[in-house]
ZAVOMI-971848 format. One record per residue (C-alpha): chain; residue number from 1; x, z, y. Coordinates in steps of 0.5 Angstrom, whole numbers, plus 2048, in hexadecimal, padded with zeros to 3 digits. Each point is the difference from the previous one (the first is absolute). Layout:
BEGIN
PT  mol  seq   xx   zz   yy
PT    A  NUM    X    Z    Y
...
END
This chain:
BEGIN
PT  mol  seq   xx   zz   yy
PT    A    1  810  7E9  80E
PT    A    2  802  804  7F9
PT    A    3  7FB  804  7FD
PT    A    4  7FF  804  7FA
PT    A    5  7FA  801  7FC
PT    A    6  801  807  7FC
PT    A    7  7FE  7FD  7F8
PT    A    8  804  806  7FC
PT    A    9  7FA  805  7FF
PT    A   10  7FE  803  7FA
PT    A   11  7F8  7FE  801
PT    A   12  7FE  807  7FD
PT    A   13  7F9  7FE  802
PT    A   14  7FF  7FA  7FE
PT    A   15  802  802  7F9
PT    A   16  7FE  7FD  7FA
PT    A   17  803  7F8  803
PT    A   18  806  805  802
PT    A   19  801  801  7F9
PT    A   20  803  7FA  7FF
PT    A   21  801  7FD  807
PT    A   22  802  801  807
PT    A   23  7FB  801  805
PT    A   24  803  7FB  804
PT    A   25  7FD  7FA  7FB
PT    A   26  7F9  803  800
PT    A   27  7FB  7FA  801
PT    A   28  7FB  7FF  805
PT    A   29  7FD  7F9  800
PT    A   30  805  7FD  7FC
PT    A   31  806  802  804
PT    A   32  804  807  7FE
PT    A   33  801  804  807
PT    A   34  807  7FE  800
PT    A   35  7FE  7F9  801
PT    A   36  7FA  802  805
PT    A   37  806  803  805
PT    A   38  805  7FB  800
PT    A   39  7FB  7FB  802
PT    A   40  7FC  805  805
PT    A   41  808  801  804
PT    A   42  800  7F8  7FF
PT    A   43  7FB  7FF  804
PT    A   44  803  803  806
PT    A   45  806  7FC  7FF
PT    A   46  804  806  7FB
PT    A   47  804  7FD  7FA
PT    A   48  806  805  800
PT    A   49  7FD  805  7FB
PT    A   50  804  807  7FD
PT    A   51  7FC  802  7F9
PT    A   52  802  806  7FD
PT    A   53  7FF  801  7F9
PT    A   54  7FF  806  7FA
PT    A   55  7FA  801  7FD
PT    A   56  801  7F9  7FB
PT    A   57  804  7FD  804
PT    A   58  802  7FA  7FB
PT    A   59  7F9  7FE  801
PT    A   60  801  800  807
PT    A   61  806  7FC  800
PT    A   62  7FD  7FB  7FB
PT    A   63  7FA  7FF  804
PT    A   64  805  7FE  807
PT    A   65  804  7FC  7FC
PT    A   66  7FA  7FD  7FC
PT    A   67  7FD  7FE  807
PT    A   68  806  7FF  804
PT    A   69  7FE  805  804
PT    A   70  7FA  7FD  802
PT    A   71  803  7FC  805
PT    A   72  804  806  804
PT    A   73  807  802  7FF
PT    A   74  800  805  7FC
PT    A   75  805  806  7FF
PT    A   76  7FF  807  7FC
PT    A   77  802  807  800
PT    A   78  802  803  7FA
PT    A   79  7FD  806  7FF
PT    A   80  7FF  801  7F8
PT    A   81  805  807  800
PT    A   82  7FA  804  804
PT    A   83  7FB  7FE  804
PT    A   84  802  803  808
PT    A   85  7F9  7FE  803
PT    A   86  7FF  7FD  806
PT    A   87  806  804  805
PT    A   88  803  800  7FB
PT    A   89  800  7F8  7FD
PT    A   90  801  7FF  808
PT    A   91  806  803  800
PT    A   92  803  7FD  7FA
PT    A   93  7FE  7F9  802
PT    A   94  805  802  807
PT    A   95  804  7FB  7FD
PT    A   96  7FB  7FA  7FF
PT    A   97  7FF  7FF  807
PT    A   98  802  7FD  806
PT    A   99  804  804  805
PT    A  100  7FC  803  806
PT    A  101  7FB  7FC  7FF
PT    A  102  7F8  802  800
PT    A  103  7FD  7FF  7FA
PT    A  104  7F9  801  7FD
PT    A  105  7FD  805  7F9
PT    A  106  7FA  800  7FC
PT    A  107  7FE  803  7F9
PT    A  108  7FF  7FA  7FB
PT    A  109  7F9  804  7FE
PT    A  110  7FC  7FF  807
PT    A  111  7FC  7FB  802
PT    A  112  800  7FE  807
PT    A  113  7FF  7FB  806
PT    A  114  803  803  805
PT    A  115  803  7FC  805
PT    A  116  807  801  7FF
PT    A  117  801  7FC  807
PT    A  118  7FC  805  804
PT    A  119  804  806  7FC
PT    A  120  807  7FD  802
PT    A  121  7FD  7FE  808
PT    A  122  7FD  808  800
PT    A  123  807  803  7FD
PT    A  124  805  7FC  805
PT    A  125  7FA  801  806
PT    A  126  801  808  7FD
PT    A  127  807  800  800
PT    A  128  800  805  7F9
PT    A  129  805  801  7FA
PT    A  130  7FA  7FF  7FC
PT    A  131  7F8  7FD  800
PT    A  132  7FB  800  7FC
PT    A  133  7F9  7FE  7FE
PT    A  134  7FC  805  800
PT    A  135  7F7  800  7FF
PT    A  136  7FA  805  800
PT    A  137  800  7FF  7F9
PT    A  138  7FE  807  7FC
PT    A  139  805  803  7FD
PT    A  140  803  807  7FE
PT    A  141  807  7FE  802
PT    A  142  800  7FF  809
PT    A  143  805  7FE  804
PT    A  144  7FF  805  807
PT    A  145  801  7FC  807
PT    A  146  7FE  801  807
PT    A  147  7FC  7FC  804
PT    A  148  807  7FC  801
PT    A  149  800  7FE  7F9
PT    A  150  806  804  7FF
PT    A  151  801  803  7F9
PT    A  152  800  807  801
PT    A  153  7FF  803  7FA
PT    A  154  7FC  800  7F9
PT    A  155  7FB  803  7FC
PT    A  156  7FC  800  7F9
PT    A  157  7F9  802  801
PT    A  158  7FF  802  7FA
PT    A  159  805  805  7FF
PT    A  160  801  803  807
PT    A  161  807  7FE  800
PT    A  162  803  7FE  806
PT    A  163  807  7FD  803
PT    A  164  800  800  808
PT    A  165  807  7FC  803
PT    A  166  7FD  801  807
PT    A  167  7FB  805  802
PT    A  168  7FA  7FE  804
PT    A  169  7F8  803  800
PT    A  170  7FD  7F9  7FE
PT    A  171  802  7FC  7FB
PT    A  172  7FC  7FA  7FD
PT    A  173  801  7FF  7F9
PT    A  174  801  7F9  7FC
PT    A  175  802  7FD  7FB
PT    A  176  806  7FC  7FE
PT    A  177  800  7FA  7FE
PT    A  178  807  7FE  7FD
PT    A  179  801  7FA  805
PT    A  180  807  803  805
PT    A  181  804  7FD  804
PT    A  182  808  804  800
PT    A  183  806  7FE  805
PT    A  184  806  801  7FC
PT    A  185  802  807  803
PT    A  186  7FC  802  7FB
PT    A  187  805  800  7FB
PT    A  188  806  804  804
PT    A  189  7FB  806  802
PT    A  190  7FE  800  7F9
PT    A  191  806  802  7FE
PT    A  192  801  804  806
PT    A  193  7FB  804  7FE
PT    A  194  802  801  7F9
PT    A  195  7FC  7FC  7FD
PT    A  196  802  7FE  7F9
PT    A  197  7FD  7FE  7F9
PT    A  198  7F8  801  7FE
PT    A  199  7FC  801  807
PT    A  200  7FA  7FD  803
PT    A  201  800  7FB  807
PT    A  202  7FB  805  802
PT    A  203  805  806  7FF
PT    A  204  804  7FD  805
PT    A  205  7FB  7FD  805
PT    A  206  7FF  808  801
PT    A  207  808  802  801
PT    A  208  801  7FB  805
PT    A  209  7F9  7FF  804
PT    A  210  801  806  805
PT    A  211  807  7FD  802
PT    A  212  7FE  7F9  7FE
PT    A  213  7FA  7FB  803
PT    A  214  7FB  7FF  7FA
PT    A  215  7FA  7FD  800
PT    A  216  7F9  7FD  7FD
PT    A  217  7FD  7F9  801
PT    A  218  7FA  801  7FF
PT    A  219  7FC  7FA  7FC
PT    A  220  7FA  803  7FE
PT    A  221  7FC  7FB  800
PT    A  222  804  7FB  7FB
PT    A  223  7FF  800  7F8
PT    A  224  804  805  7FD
PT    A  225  801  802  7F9
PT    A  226  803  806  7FB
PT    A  227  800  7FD  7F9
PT    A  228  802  806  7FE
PT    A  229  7FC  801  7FA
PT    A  230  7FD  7FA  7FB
PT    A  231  7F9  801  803
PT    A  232  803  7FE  808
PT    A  233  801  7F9  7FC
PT    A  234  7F9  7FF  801
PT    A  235  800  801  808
PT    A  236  807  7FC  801
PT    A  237  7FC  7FB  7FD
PT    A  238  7FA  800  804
PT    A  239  805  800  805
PT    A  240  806  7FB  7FF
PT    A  241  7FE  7FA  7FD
END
């Protein structure tokens, strides 16, 4: 199975270590977050890696090659013209991968255990386009489901902005957690959909959610951290050794 892990963000809130490097290579205990990932999808047997690259990306390329690319084979996406976020890095990458198989992505700047096993048996048993990891954690940004699991929509609670795909009185809000499973029909119904250049995956889970089967694995009670800004650092530390 294929993954990709999404590295070419410019890391805005990880300045100043984003001035000079990317985020992709920031250290927790002695190994850089990049390193940290390809060893978490190593331990459930994953050694087919998509990286893409922006921000620094020469650095990126040179700690994969310097490391042959910590024991895993290693291909990158070139993004260094303009960075295409998430839906956007996926779909560039089309090529990279192999046809009409399932395949797995996740953020190079979150640290989890989830039981990528458990996800891929909960997906096949589901039968959905798309699953992925979900917790209780507290954030402003939630995914809206309904009592199926089935994403429904989405809100931030701090602006009161919400994006409804499939009208239900009571959702339950989680957080996302960047760990997703994708058939490879993906690709075809980002096309048909008109997606092209710089979006988010999330933009796309709200197009196709109405007509498609997404939905959340919720794995509240696994570590998980955003090193998303230089003081999370120090939890990721308390937490991965």
């Amino acid at each position: 199975m294929q993954t990709m892990i999404f590295s070419a963000g410019l890391g805005t809130r990880f300045k100043p270590w984003t001035d000079k490097h990317p985020k992709a290579l920031a250290i927790v205990n002695g190994k850089s977050l990049l390193q940290r990932n390809i060893e978490y999808l190593q331990s459930f047997g994953i050694k087919d890696i998509i990286v893409n690259v922006h921000h620094f990306a020469n650095q990126i390329d040179e700690a994969i090659e310097k490391n042959n690319g910590w024991g895993s084979n290693i291909i990158i996406s070139d993004e260094r013209n303009e960075v295409l976020e998430t839906g956007g890095g996926l779909l560039k990458a089309k090529e990279l991968f192999n046809p009409g198989e399932k395949f797995i992505t996740c953020n190079v700047d979150i640290l989890t255990n989830l039981d990528i096993s458990k996800l891929l048996s909960f997906h096949i048993e589901e039968k959905a386009l798309i699953s992925f990891g979900v917790t209780n954690r507290k954030t402003s940004r939630n995914l809206l489901f309904d009592n199926k699991n089935r994403l429904c929509g989405w809100r931030n609670t701090k602006t009161g902005e919400e994006r409804i795909a499939i009208p239900k009185k009571h959702l339950i809000g989680k957080a996302y957690s960047c760990v997703v499973v994708f058939e490879y029909a993906i690709f075809q119904l980002m096309e048909e959909n008109n997606f092209s250049g710089k979006f988010s995956l999330i933009d796309v889970y709200l197009k196709l959610a109405a007509e498609h089967k997404i939905i959340g694995f919720d794995h509240s009670d696994d570590k998980l951290v955003d090193v998303g800004r230089p003081e999370s650092v120090a939890i990721a530390e308390s937490l991965f050794i």
